[in-house]
PAZAPA-4460 file (N, C-alpha, C; in steps of 0.05 Angstrom, whole numbers, plus 32768, in hexadecimal, padded with zeros to 4 digits):
% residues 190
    n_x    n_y    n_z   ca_x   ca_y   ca_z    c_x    c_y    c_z   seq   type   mol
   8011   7FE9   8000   8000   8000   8000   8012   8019   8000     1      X     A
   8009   8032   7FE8   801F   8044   7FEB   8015   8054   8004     2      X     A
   802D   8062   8007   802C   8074   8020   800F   8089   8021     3      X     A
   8010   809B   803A   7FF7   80A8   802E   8003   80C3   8023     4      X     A
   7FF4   80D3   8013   7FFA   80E9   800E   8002   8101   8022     5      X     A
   801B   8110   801B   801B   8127   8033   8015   8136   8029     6      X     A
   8000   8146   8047   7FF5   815D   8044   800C   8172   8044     7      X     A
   800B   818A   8032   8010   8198   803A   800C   81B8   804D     8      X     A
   800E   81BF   8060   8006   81D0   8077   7FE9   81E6   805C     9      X     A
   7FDD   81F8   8067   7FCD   8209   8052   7FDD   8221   804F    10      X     A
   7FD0   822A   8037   7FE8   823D   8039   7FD8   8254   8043    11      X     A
   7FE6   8268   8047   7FDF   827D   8057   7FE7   8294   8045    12      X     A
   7FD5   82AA   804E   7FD9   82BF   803D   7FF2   82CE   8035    13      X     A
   7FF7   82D7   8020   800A   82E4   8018   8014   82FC   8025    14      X     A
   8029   8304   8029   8035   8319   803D   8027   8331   803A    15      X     A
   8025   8341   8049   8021   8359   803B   802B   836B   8032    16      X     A
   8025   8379   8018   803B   8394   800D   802D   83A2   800E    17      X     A
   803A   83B7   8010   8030   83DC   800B   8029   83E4   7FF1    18      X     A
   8019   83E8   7FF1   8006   83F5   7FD6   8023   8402   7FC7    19      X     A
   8020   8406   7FB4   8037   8419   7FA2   8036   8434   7FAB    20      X     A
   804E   843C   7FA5   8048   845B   7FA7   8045   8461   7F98    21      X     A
   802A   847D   7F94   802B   848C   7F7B   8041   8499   7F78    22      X     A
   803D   8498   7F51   8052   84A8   7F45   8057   84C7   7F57    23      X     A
   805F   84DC   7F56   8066   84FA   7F57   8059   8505   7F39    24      X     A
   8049   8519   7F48   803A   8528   7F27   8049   8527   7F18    25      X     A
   8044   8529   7EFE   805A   8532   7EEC   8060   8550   7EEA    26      X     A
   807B   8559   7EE7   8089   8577   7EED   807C   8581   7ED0    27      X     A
   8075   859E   7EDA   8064   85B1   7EC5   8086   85B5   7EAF    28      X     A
   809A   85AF   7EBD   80AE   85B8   7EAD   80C3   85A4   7EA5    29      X     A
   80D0   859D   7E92   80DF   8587   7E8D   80FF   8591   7E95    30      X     A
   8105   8582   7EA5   8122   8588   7EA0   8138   8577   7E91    31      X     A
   8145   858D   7E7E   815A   8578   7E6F   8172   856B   7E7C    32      X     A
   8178   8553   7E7F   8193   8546   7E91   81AE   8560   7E87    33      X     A
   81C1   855E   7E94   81D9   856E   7E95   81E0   8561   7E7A    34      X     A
   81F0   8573   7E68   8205   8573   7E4E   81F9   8587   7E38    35      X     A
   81F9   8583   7E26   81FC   858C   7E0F   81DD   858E   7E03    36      X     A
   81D1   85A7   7DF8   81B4   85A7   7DEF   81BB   858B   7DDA    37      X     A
   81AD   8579   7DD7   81AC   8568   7DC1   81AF   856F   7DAC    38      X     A
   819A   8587   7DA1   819A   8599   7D83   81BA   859E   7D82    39      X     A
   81CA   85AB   7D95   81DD   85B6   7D97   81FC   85A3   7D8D    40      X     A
   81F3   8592   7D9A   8207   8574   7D9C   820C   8569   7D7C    41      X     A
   81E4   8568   7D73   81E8   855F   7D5C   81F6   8569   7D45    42      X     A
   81EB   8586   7D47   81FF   859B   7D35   820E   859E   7D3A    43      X     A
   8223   859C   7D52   8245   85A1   7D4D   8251   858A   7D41    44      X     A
   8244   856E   7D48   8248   8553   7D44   824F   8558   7D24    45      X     A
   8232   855E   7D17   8233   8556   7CFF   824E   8570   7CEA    46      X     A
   8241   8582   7CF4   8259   859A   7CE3   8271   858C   7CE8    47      X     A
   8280   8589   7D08   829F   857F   7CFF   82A9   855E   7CF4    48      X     A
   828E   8556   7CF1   828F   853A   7CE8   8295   8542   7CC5    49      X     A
   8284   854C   7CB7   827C   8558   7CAA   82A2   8569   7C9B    50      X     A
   82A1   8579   7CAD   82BA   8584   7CAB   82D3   8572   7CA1    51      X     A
   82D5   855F   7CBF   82EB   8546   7CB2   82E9   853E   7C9E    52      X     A
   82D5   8530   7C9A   82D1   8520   7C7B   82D2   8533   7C60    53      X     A
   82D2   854C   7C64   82D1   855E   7C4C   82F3   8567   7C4B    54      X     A
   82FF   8566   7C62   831B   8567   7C60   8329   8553   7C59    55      X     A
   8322   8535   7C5E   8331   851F   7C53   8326   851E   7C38    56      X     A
   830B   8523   7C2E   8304   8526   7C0C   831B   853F   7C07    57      X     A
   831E   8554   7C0B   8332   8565   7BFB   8353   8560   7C00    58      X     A
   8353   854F   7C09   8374   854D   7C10   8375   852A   7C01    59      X     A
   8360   8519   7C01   8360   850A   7BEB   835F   8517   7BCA    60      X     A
   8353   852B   7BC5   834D   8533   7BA8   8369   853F   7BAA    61      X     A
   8380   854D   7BC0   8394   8563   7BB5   83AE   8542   7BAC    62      X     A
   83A4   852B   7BC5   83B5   8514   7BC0   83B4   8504   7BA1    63      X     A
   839B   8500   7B98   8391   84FE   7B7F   838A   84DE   7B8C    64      X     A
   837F   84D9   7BAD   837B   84BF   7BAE   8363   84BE   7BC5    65      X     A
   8352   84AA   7BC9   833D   84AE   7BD8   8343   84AC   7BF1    66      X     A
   833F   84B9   7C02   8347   84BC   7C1B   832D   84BB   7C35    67      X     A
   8319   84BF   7C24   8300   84BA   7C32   82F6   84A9   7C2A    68      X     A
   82F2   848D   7C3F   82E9   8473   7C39   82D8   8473   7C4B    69      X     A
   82BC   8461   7C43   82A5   845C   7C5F   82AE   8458   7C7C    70      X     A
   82C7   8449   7C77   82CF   8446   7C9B   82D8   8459   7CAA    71      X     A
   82DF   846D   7C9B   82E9   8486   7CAF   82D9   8497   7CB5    72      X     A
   82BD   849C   7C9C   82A2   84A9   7C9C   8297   849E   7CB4    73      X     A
   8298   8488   7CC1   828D   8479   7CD3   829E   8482   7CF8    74      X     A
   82B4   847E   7CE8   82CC   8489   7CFE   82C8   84A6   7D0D    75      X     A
   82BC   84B4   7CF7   82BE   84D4   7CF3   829C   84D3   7D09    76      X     A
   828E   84C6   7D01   8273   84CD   7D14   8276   84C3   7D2A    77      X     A
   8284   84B1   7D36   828C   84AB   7D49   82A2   84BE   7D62    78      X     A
   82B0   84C4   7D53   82C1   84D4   7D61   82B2   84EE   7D65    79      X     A
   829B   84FE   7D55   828C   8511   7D5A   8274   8508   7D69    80      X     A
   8269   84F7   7D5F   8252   84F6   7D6D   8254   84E5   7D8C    81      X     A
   826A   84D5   7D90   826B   84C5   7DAB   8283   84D0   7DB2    82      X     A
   8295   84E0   7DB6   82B0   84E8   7DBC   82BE   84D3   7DD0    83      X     A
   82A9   84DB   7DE2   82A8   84C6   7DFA   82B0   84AD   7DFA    84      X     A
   82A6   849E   7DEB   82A7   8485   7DEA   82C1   8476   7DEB    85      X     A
   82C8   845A   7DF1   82DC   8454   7DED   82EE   844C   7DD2    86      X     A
   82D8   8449   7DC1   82DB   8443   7DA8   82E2   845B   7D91    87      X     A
   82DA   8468   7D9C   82DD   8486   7D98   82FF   849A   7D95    88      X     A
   8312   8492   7DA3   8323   849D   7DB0   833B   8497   7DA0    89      X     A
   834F   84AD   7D9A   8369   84B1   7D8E   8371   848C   7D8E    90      X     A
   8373   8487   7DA0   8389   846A   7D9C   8375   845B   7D8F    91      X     A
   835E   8451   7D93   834C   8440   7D89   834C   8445   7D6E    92      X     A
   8346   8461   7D69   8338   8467   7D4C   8358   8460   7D36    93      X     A
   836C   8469   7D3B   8387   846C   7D31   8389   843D   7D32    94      X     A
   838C   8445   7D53   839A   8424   7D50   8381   840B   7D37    95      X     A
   8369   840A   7D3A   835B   8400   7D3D   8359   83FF   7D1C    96      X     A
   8357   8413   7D13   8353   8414   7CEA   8370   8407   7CE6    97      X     A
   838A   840E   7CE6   83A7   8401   7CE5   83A5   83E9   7CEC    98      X     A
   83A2   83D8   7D05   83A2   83B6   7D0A   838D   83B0   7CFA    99      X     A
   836B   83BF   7CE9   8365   83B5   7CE1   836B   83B1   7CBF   100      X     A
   8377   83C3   7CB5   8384   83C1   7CA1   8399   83AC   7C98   101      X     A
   83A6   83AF   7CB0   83BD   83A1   7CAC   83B4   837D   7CAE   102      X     A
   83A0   8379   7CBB   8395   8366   7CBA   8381   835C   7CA2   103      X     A
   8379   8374   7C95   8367   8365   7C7B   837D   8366   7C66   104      X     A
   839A   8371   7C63   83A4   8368   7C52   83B8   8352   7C58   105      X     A
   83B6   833F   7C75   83C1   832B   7C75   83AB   8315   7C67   106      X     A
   8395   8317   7C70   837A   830B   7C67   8375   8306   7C4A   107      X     A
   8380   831F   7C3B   837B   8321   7C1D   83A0   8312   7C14   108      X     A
   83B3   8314   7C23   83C5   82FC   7C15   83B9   82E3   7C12   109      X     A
   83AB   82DB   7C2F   83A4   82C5   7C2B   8396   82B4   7C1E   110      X     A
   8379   82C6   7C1D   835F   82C3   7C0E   8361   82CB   7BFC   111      X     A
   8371   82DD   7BF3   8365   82EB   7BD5   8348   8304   7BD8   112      X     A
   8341   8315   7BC6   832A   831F   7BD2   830B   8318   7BCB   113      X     A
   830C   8308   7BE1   82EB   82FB   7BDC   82D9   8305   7BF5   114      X     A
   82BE   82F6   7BF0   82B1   830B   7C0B   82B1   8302   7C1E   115      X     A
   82B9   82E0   7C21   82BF   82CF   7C37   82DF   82D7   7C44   116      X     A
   82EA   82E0   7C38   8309   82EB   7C44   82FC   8302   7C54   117      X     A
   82F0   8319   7C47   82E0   832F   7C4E   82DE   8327   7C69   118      X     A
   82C3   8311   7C6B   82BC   8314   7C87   82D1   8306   7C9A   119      X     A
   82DF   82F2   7C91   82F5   82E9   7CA0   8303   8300   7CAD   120      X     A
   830A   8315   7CA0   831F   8325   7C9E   8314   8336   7CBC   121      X     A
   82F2   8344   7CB4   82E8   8356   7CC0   82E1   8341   7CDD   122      X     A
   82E1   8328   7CE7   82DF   831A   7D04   8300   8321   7D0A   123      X     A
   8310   8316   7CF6   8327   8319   7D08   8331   8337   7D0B   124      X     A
   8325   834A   7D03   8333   8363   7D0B   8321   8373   7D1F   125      X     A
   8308   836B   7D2C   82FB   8364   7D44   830B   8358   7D4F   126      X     A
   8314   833C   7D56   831D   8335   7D64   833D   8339   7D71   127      X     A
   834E   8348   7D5D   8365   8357   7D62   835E   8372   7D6C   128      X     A
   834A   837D   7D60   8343   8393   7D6E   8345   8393   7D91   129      X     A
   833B   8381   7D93   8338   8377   7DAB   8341   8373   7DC6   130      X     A
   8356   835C   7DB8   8361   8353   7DC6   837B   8369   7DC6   131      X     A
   837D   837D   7DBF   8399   8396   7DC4   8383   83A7   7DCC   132      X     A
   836C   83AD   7DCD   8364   83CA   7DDC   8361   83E1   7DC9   133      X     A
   835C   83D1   7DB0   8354   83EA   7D98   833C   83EA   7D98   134      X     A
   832E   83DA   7D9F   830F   83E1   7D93   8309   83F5   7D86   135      X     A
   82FE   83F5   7D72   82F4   8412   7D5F   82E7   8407   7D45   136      X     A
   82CC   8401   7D4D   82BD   83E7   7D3B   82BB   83F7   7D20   137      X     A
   82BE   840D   7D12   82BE   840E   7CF7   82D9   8400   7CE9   138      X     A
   82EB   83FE   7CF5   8303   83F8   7CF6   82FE   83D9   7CE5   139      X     A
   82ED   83CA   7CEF   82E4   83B0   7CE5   82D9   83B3   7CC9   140      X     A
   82CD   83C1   7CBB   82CD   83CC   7C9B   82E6   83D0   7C8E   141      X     A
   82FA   83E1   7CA0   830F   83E4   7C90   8320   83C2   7C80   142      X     A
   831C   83B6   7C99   8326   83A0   7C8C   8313   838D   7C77   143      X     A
   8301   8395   7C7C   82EC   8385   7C64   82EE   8399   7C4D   144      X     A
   82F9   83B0   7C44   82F9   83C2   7C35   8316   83B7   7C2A   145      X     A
   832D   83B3   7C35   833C   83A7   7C2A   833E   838B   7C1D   146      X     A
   8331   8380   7C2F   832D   8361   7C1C   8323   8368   7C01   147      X     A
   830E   8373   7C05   82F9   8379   7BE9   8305   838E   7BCF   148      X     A
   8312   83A2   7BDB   831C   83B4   7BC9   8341   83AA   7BBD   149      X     A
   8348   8399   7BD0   8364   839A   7BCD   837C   83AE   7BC1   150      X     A
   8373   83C6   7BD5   8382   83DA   7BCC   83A3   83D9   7BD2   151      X     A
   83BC   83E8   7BC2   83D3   83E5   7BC2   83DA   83E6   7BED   152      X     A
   83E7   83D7   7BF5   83E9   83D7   7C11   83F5   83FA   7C23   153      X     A
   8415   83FC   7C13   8418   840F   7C1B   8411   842C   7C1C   154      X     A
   8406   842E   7BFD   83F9   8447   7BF8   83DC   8449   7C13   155      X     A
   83CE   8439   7C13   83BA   8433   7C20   83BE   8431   7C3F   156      X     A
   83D2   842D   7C47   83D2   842E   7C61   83E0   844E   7C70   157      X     A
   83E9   845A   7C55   83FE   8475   7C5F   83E0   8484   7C5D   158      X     A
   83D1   8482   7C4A   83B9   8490   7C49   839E   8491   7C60   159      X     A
   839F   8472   7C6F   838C   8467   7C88   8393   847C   7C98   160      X     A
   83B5   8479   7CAA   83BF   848C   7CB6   83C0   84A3   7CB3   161      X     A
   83C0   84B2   7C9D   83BA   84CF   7C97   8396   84D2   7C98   162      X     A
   8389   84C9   7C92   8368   84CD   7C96   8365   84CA   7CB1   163      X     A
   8374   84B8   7CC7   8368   84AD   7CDD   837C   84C6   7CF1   164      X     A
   838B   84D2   7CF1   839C   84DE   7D02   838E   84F6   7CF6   165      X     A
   8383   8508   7CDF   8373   851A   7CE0   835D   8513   7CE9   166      X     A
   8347   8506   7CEA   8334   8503   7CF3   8337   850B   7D19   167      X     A
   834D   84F9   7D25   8351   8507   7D3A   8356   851B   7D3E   168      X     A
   836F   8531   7D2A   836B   8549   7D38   8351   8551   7D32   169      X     A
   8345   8554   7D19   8321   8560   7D1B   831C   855F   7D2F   170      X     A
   8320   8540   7D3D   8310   853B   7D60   8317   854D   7D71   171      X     A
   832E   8553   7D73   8336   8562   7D86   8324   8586   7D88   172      X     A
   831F   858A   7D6A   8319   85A4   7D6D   8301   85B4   7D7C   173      X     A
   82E3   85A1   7D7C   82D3   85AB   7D99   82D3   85AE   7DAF   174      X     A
   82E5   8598   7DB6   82ED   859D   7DDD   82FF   85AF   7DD8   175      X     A
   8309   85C0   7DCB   831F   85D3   7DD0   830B   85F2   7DB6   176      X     A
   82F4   85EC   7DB3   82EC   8608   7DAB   82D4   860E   7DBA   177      X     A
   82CC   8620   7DC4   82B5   8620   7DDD   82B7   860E   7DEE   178      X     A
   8296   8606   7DFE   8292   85F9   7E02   8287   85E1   7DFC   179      X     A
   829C   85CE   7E02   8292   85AB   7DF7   828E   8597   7E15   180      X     A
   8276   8590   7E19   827B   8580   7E2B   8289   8564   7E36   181      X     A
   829C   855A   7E1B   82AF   8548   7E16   82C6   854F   7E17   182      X     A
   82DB   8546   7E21   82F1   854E   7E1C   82FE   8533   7E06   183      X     A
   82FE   853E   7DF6   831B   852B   7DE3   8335   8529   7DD8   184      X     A
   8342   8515   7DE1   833D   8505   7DE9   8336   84FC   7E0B   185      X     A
   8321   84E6   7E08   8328   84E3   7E27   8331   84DB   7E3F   186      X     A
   833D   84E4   7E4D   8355   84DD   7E57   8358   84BE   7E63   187      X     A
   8368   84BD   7E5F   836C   8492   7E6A   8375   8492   7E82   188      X     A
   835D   8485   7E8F   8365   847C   7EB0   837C   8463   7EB4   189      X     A
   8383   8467   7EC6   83A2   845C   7ECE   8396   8443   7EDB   190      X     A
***
């Protein structure tokens, strides 16, 4: 004969909680968080973004070679529009397009330029990014731009570094004209 079933005790009511608190009226007035009017942010953002890229197009047209490629257009809104960011910053933006270059034209010895090297190229220059402390995710195009385009190495890399080291000073120029609530670069904690 099986055992008998155990009871278990009844249950008893649930604890009691305190009603919610009501919200607080809503304020007749909005206040904006501390920084930068947004309108304000967006338009300095875009003019010196704007600026850069019109300076690497004219110093490509005086070179007679393109000097503005999507990854730096990408680079360029970043460094204006997130300054902040880590991805953002002189060493990243500089280190980060270079290891990735230098990595889609190891990719393109190997592979040749197909679109499977491409993406090969663009994980491993994420993942070098990485693992050195460049992070600077447009940086990952540059090397898929090399697989695909297979442009001459050296010309192409004297040119990365000249687009990517102006793009930073551009950066530099808001925190040092009025007021910018960014300072750039920003400074590296110890």
């Amino acid at each position: 004969m099986p055992p008998p079933p155990v009871v278990s005790p009844p249950l008893t009511s649930p604890p009691r909680t305190s009603p919610p608190r009501p919200s607080p009226p809503p304020s007749r007035t909005y206040r904006r968080p501390a920084g930068p009017r947004p309108s304000l942010h967006a338009l300095r953002a875009a003019v010196f973004a704007a600026g850069a890229l019109s300076l690497l197009v004219g110093i490509g047209v005086v070179l007679h070679q393109p000097l503005l490629i999507p990854p730096l257009a990408a680079s360029a809104a970043l460094v204006h529009g997130a300054p902040a960011l880590p991805i953002s910053q002189p060493r990243n933006l500089i280190g980060g397009q270079f290891l990735s270059a230098l990595i889609g034209f190891g990719v393109l010895a190997l592979t040749g330029g197909s679109a499977w090297g491409a993406a090969l190229a663009a994980g491993l220059a994420l993942g070098a990014m990485l693992f050195f402390g460049l992070s600077h995710s447009p940086a990952a195009a540059t090397a898929v731009l090399v697989v695909l385009q297979a442009p001459p190495a050296l010309p192409f890399l004297a040119l990365l570094l000249l687009g990517t080291v102006l793009l930073v000073a551009v950066g530099l120029l808001p925190s040092r004209i009025g007021r910018h609530p960014v300072r750039y670069p920003v400074p590296r904690e110890v």
